[in-house]
Structure formats: structure tokens, C-alpha cells
N, C-alpha and C positions, 0 to 999 in steps of 0.2 A: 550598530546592532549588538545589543548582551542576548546571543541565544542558549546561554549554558548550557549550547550543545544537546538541544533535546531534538530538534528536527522541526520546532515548530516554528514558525516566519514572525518575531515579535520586534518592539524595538522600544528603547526606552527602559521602562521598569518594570517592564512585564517579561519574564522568564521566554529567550528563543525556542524560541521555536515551539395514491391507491394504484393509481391507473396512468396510464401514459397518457400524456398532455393531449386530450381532443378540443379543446376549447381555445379562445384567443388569448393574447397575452394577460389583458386584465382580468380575464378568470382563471389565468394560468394557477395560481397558488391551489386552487378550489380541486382544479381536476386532475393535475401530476403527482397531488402529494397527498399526505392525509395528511390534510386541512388542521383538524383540533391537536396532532404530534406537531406540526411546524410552528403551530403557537404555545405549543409546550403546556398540553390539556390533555392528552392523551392516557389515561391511567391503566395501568398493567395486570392483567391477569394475575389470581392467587397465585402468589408459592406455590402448594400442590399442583393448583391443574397446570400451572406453568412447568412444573417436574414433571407432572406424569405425561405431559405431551411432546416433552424433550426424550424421555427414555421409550417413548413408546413408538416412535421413528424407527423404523426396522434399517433405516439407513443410516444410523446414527455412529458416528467417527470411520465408515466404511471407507476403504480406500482405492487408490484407482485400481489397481491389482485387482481385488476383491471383487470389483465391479466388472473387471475382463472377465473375471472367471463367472462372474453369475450370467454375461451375457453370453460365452463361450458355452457353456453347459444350457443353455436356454433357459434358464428359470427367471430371466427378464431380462427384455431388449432395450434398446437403446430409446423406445417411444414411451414404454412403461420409466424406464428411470427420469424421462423428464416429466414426465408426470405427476411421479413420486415427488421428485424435489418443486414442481412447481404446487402442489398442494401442501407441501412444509412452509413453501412460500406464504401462500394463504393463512395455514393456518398462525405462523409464527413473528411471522413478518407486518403481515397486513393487519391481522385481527393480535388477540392471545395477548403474547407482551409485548406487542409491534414494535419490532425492535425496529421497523424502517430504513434496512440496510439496504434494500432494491428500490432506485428509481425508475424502472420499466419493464415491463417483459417483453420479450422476444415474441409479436406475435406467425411468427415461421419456426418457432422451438420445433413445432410437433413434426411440423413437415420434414425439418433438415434431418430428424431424428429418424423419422418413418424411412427417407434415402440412405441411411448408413446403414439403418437396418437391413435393406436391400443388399446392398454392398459385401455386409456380412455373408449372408444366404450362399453369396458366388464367392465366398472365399475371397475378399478383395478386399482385406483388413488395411489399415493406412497405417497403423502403430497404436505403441498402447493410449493413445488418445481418443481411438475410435470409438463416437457414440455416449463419451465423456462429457458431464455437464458442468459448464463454468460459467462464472458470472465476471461482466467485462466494467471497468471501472467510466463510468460517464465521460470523461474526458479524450477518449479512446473513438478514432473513428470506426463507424461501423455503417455502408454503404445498402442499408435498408430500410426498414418499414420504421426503425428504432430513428431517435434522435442524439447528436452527441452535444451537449450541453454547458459540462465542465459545472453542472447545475446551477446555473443560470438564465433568468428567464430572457435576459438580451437574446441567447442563444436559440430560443426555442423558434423554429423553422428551419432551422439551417440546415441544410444536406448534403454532405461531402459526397464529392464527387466519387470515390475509389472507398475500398475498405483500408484502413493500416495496415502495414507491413503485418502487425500483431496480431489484428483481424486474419489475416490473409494466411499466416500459417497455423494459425488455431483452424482456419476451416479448410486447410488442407489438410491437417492431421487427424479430421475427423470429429473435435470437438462440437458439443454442441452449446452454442450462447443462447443460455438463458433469457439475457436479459443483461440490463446496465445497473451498477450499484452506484446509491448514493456518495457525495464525497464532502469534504469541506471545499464550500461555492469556489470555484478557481484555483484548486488545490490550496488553497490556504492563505495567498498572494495578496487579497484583495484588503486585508487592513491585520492592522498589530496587535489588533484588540480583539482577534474575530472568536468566536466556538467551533473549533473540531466537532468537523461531523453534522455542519448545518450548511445549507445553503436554499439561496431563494426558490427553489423549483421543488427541490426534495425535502424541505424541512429536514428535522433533527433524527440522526440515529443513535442507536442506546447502544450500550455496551451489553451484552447478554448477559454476561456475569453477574453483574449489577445495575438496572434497567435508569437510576437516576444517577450513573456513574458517566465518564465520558471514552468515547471508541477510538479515542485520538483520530488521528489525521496525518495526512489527508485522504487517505483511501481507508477510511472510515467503515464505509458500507461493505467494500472487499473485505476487509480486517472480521467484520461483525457475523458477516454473510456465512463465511466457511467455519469461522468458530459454533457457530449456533446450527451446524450442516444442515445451511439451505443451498450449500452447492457442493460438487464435488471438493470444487477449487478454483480460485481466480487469482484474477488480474489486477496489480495496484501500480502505482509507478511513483514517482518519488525525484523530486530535486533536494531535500535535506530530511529524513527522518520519515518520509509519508507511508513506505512500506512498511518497516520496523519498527516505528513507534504505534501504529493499530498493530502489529504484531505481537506485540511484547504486551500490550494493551488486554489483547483478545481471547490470547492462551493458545497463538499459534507460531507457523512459520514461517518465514519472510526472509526471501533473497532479492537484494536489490546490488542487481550486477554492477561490472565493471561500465562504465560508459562508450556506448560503440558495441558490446554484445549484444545487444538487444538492441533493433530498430526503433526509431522516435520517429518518424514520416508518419502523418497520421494522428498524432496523439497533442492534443493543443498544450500547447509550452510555459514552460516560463524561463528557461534559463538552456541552453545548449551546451552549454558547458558543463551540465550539473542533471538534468531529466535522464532517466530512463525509467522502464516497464519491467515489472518484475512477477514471480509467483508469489501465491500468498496460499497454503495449506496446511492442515493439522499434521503431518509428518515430512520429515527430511524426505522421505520416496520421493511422495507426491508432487513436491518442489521440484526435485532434479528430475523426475520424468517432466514437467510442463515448461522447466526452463531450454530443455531439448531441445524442443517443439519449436520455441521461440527464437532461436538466435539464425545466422546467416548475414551475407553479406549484402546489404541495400544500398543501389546507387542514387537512391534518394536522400539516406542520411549519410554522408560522408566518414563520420565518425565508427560504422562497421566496419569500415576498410580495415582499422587496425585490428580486428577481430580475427582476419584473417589468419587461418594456422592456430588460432589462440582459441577457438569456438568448437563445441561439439554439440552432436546430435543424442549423444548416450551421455548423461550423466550419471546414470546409475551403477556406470562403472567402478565410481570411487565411493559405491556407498559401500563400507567396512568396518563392520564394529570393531574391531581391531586398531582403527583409525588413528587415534592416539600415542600409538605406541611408538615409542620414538623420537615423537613428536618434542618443539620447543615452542612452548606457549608462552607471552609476556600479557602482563598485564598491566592496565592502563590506571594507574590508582589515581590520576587527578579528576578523574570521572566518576569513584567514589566520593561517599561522604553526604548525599544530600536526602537519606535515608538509612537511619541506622536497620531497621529489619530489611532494607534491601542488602545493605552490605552483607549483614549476617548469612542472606541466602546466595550472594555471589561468593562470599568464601567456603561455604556448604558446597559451589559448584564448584571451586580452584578444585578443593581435594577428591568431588570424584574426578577432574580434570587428572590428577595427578596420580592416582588409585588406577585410572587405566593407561594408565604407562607413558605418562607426557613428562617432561620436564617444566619447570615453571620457573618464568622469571617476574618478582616480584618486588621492585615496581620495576616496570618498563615502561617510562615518560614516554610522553612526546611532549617534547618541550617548547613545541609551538602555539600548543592547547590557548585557544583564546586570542590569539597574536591577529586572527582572518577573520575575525565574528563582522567588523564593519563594513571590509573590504567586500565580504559574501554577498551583504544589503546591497553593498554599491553596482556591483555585478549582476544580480539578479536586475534591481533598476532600470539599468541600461539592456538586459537583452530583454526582459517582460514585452517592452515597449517593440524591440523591432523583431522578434520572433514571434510575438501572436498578432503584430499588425500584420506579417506575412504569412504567416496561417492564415488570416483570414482574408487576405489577401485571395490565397491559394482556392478559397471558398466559393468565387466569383459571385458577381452581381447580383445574385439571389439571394446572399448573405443577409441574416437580419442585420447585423453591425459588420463594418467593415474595418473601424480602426477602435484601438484602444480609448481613444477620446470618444466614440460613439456608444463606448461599454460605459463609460463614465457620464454621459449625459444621460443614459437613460437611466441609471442606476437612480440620480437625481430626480427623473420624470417619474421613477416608480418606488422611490421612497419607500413607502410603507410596507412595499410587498421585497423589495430589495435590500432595504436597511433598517431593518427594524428594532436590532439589536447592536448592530457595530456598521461602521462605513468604508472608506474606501482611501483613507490615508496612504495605501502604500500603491495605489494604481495612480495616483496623485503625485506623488515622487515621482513614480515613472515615467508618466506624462511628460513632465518638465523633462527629462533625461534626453539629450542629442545623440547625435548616430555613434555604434561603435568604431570610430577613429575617434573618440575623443580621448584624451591623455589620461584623464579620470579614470574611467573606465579599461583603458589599456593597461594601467599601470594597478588598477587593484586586483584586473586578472592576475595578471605578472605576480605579485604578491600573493594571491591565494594559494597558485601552482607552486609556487618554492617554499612557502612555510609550510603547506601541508603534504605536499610529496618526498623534494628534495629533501628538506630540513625538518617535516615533519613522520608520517610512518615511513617512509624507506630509511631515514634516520637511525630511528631506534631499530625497526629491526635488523640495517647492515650491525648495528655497535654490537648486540646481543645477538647474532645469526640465529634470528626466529623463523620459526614458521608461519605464525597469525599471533595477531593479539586479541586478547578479548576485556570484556567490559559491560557495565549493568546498561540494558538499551534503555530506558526509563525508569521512571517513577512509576508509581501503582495508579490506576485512573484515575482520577480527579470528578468533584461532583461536578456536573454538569451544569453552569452559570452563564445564562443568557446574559446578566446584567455585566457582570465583569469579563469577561472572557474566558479564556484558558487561565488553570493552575498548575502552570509547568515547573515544578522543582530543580528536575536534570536528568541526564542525558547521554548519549554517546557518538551519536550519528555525524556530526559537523565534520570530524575531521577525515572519514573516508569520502561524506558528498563531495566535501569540496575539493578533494583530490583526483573525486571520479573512480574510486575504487571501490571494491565489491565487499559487502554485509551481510551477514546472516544472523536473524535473529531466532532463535530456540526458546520456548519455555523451559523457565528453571527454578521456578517452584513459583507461590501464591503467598500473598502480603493479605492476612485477613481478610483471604478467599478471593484474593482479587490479583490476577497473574502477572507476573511478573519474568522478561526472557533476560537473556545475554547473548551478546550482541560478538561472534566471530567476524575479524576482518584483516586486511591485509592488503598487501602490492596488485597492480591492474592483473588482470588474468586470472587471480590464483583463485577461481569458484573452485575447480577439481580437489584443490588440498582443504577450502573451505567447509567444501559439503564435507569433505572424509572426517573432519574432525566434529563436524556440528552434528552428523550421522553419530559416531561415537559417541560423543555424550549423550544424544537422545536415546540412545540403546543403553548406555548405562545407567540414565534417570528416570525416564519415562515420568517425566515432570508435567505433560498433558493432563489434564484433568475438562471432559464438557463442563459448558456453561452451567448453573440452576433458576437463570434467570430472575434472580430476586429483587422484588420491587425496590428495597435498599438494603445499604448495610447495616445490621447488626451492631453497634458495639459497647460494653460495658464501659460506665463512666468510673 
């Protein structure tokens, strides 16, 4: 695999890395998606009225805080804000410049909301998640009226028996789910050649920014969703790049934890060694209130355990503008270079980095960079195959498909509606791949864990006693190419996934007009010192700028 480290799943020469379904499979495309966007016909709302219906959201870059306080003061409850956001939906999502980032709604939004509001009345707050509206990434079980998909129309009928872990503390803490957003079909998995941000069931989502640009992947529709506030904030999850790179995409924020903070029971896989679920929101707050929410120990995914001691329910502890000060930051320059105005605005961010009291180490290699790009492939291959054949396993005989060769045969049986622009060369790999005792397999885990922990970031930052390193999370979006696939330049995500260690992606400024973040990361655990620095910069840059939805880019020849 060459993924030059972008988080996008490629191999070869291509750069790494309306309504809910009421109809039967063959007319699945007609009634889950808008139909004329999944064939890439869908034309976009004027510039203006597409501005003036972004600025004219009274709920526009509002925050959860803000939202406690409007429902605390009564000037709107928890049934009026879904409201609100479900008709941003409508108008921005569905019709407008349909940006296509929700592949369902919630039809119990209004009810769960009308119960918290209850709840409120009697003083029986749950935290500041109560009555909060998010939007949950397809892939993500959710044990109701909704369907979990991975948006794929193999999947359409299936019904997990239990909500996820993730499910299951979002509705304990009050939140309300919207609804499921679009994603790239199987988080990304299913071919080398694929388009972020498309898949069989949901068709294609657009970047807001720029409406024929792409939202990366693979939480595409999370990434697009909260940039363009049609929700509070959500839910994305990620084996290499899928939260941070739509983050960095979108012009927002994206923490994709340590692995084991955040429960996976529930959420359909590709890799155990490398999956987890993260936040995705317009400010550092908002992240570390909903990553709270989310963590705990589950004796369904084994890998919480290590969380233990190491998890908390307040992150908002460590948010400190002051965060920096003290601080020793390196930076990772073999991640530079594949955009000259990107570098320009990642050394624009060293020196506010530097301006509010950090030290900087410059360069601070890892000298692994590159060493695990095949072995990642090889890895992923082998568990694809026996973590979602046991997912679906876990789905019982009601299941549409029940093994990964049954995702593959039908994919073949419904061509046109499943492959219409790329196929399924990398679930074809997988296929072929034997159980993990194979030596293959055991021995390129073996290798990914030492080049990229040992020998890779705990490395450089024992040599150089860092605090976190940072780094340009991608490239600037890419137009959006059904024929060819993804135009991934580079990147930064490769060597925490596959470490399993925790990323933060920040807006840090815009590449003509099109956002661009940098990417904090570092040793398993360390979110607490992550947020405090990614908080500090975004208080000293305020690099966020909303979307204006523009049909394309402008640019002088």
C-alpha cells in the first residue's frame, strides 16, 4: 500500500488513503437517497440564496453551552431545537445546495426530545448533553426504527439486536440522534479506487465549502453535517484518517482517540486493531464535552479495559488557553511538502504555536514514516474478513448478508446500483485472506506495532522529551471525480492509526477558501494534554470560518 499517509485506503498509484429506505432493495437507490445527487445531477443552489440561508440559521456555529443556556433560560427546548436543526436539514441538506451529508432521520427525534424535555421540568438534568442534538455516522448500531447500513444497500433490513455502546451513552446522557449521516460505502474499505463520501444507499456528499469539492472520508457526512450546522455535533469513527481527514476537509474538529477509549461493540468494523468512534465538532468545547460522554469500560470490546484509570468523564478540565505554555511541541516535517500554501499556513501555525509559550522542535522525524504503509493493507485484510463476518454474525439469521462473500456476491448481483463508479478489489483481497493465526498476518501486526510505537512516535518523542507532535492533516479538498477516484496529495494520520494512538485535528486556516487543519497527536492516553494544546491554539487562531457553499471554485488563470 503507498498511502502517503493521508487516511485514505488506496493501493498502487493512487495516493493512501431524501428519505429512509421504505422500498425493496431494487428500488433502494430511488427512495434512501436523492436519486439525481447519487448520479451526480443534482445542481446547487445560487451563491446568494445559498449565503443568505447559511447566515440566516439563528443557530448558526451555536454551541453546546449556548444551547444549555437557551434551554436553561427557556427560550427553547430540547423538541424546538430538533426541530430547528431538522428543518436546516431540509432546507440545506435535502433541497438548497444538498449537500447530502444525512442518510436518515431519526423518525423518534421528536419524541426522545419531548422526554428530556420532561426531565428538564423536574430538574433531572443528565449533563451537558441533555436534549443536545447529534447526528450518528451509518456504520454505528442504533437498535430502532433507523437502519445501520455502513451505506450499503446489502445491508438494508438488518437490525441489530442492542444499540452500541456509543448509542447507549449518547442516550443516556441525554442526547438526541437526529438521524444517521452519510459516509464512504464501508468506511472506505471496499476498493482503492473508490470517492469519499459516496456510497450505494446514500449517494454522494459535497463539501459545503465548495459544493463540487470532496468531504473526504470516511465520515464524510459527520465531517459535512456539523460544518454546514445541521447538527449540534457528531459522531465519526475512523481506522486510518476517517475522522480528521473530513475534519480538516470541513473546517472543523475531530478527535479520534486512543484505541480502547472509546467502545467499538456495535459499530461495523474493519480492523480491531485500528477502529475507533470519535467526536466531530466546530470547537475544541464541544469535542471534549461529547468525548466525555462517550468513553467507559465495555466488556464487550475488550480493548476498554486498558482505558481503565486512563478515561474521563470531564474533559473540559483541560481546556486552557494558556495550554501551550510550557509546552514542547515537535514537528513532523516528512509530512510536509505536498503543498506549498499548505506549508506556508502550517508554519503561520508553528509561530502562533510558539507565540503562546510552547517550545518547538523542528524537525522531529519519525523515522519510521512509510516503513508500515503495506503491512497496514496486510492487516486490515485479514481482520476485514473475520471482524465483520462476526459482526454479522453477531446480527443473527435475519441478517440480509451474513459473510463478507455474501457482501460480495451481491454487490456483483446489483452492479449498477452498487458499482457504478469503482468495485470492490480490496474486499476481494480480503476474501482470499485465512484466519488470524496466519504468520502473514501475525507478523505484519508485529511490524506495524514496533515501527510505529516503539520505533516510531514514542521514538522521537522519548529523544526530544515532547509533549505532542503536530502536522498538516491533509491536503485542501480535491474536486470531486466519479471517474477517477480520490485526488489525495498527503497527509498525516497513518502513523498514530496504526499505532492506535489519539489525533486532533484543528482548523488552521483556508487554502483558497477551502479549509485546511493540523493535526495534534501523540503517545496512547495523552487526549487530556491533546485537547489543552489544540484548545490553545484554537483560542489563539480562531481559524474556524462557516461554510458559503459555493457551487465551485473561483480561480484566476
Amino acid at each position: 500500500m503507498n498511502s502517503d499517509n493521508s487516511g485514505q485506503l488506496r493501493v498502487a498509484a493512487i495516493p493512501s488513503r431524501r428519505r429512509f429506505l421504505q422500498t425493496s432493495v431494487l428500488g433502494a437507490a430511488g427512495a434512501a437517497v436523492y436519486p439525481a445527487l447519487a448520479a451526480g445531477r443534482v445542481l446547487p443552489a445560487e451563491p446568494a440564496q445559498a449565503a443568505r440561508a447559511s447566515t440566516s440559521f439563528e443557530l448558526t456555529e451555536v454551541t453546546i453551552r449556548e444551547l444549555q443556556e437557551k434551554m436553561r433560560s427557556g427560550e427553547v427546548t430540547a423538541h424546538a431545537l430538533a426541530e430547528k436543526y431538522l428543518a436546516r436539514i431540509e432546507a440545506m441538506d435535502k433541497r438548497g445546495p444538498a449537500i447530502n451529508s444525512v442518510i436518515e432521520l431519526n423518525p423518534d427525534a421528536l419524541s426522545i426530545a419531548d422526554g428530556l424535555d420532561k426531565e428538564r421540568k423536574q430538574n433531572k438534568l443528565r449533563g451537558p448533553m441533555h436534549g443536545i442534538p447529534v447526528l450518528i455516522k451509518d456504520n454505528i448500531d442504533t437498535a430502532d426504527r433507523m437502519a445501520t447500513t455502513a451505506g450499503s444497500l446489502a445491508m438494508i433490513g438488518s437490525k441489530p439486536l442492542k444499540d452500541s455502546f456509543v448509542v447507549q451513552r449518547l442516550r443516556a446522557a441525554g442526547a438526541v440522534i437526529l438521524g444517521k449521516a452519510n459516509l464512504s460505502e464501508w468506511a472506505n474499505i471496499r476498493s482503492s479506487h473508490s470517492t469519499s463520501g459516496w456510497s450505494g444507499r446514500g449517494g454522494l456528499t459535497r463539501n459545503p465549502y465548495v459544493l463540487d469539492r470532496n468531504a473526504c472520508g470516511s465520515s464524510s457526512g459527520s465531517g459535512a453535517a456539523v460544518s454546514a450546522n445541521l447538527c449540534a455535533i457528531a459522531i465519526g469513527t475512523e481506522t486510518d484518517g476517517s475522522i480528521v481527514c473530513p475534519s480538516s476537509a470541513n473546517g472543523i474538529v475531530g478527535i479520534k482517540p486512543t484505541v480502547g477509549l472509546v467502545s467499538r461493540a456495535g459499530i461495523i468494523p474493519i480492523s480491531h486493531t485500528q477502529d475507533g468512534a470519535g467526536p466531530m465538532a466546530r470547537t475544541v468545547t464541544d469535542a471534549a464535552i461529547l468525548l466525555g460522554a462517550l468513553t467507559g469500560v465495555d466488556p464487550e470490546d475488550t480493548a476498554t479495559a486498558g482505558s481503565q484509570g486512563k478515561s474521563f468523564i470531564d474533559y473540559t478540565r483541560y481546556l486552557d488557553p494558556k495550554g501551550l505554555q510550557g509546552a514542547k511541541i515537535g514537528v513532523v516535517r516528512k509530512y510536509f511538502g505536498f503543498n506549498d500554501a499548505v506549508d506556508a499556513l502550517m508554519n503561520t501555525a508553528i509561530d502562533a504555536i510558539r507565540r503562546a509559550g510552547a517550545t518547538i522542535v523542528d524537525p522531529a522525524e519519525i523515522e519510521t514514516i512509510g516503513k508500515f504503509d503495506d503491512t497496514e493493507l496486510t492487516v486490515f485484510m485479514y481482520e476485514l474478513k473475520a471482524d465483520l463476518n462476526a459482526y454479522l454474525a453477531r446480527l443473527g439469521p435475519s441478517a440480509p448478508v451474513h459473510t463478507l462473500k455474501d457482501i460480495i456476491e451481491f454487490n456483483d448481483k446489483n452492479r449498477d446500483k452498487e458499482m457504478p463508479y469503482f468495485g470492490q478489489d480490496l474486499f476481494l483481497k480480503a476474501e482470499a485472506k485465512g484466519p488470524l493465526t496466519e504468520k502473514e498476518y501475525l507478523e505484519a501486526l508485529a511490524k506495524n506495532q514496533q515501527l510505529s510505537r516503539k520505533e516510531g512516535i514514542d521514538a522521537v518523542m522519548d529523544k526530544f522529551q515532547l509533549d505532542a507532535l503536530i502536522a498538516p492533516t491533509g491536503n485542501p479538498a480535491w474536486d470531486t471525480d466519479l471517474v477517477n477516484g480520490d485526488h489525495v496529495t498527503g497527509g498525516s494520520s497513518t502513523a498514530a492509526a496504526v499505532a492506535g494512538y489519539p489525533n486532533i485535528n484543528v482548523p488552521a486556516g483556508e487554502v483558497f477558501g477551502l479549509p485546511v487543519g493540523i493535526s495534534f497527536f501523540g503517545r496512547a492516553w495523552s487526549e487530556p494534554a491533546l485537547i489543552k494544546f489544540a484548545y490553545a491554539f484554537e483560542q489563539a487562531t480562531k481559524f474556524r470560518k462557516p461554510p458559503q457553499f459555493l457551487p465551485k471554485l473561483e480561480l484566476k488563470a
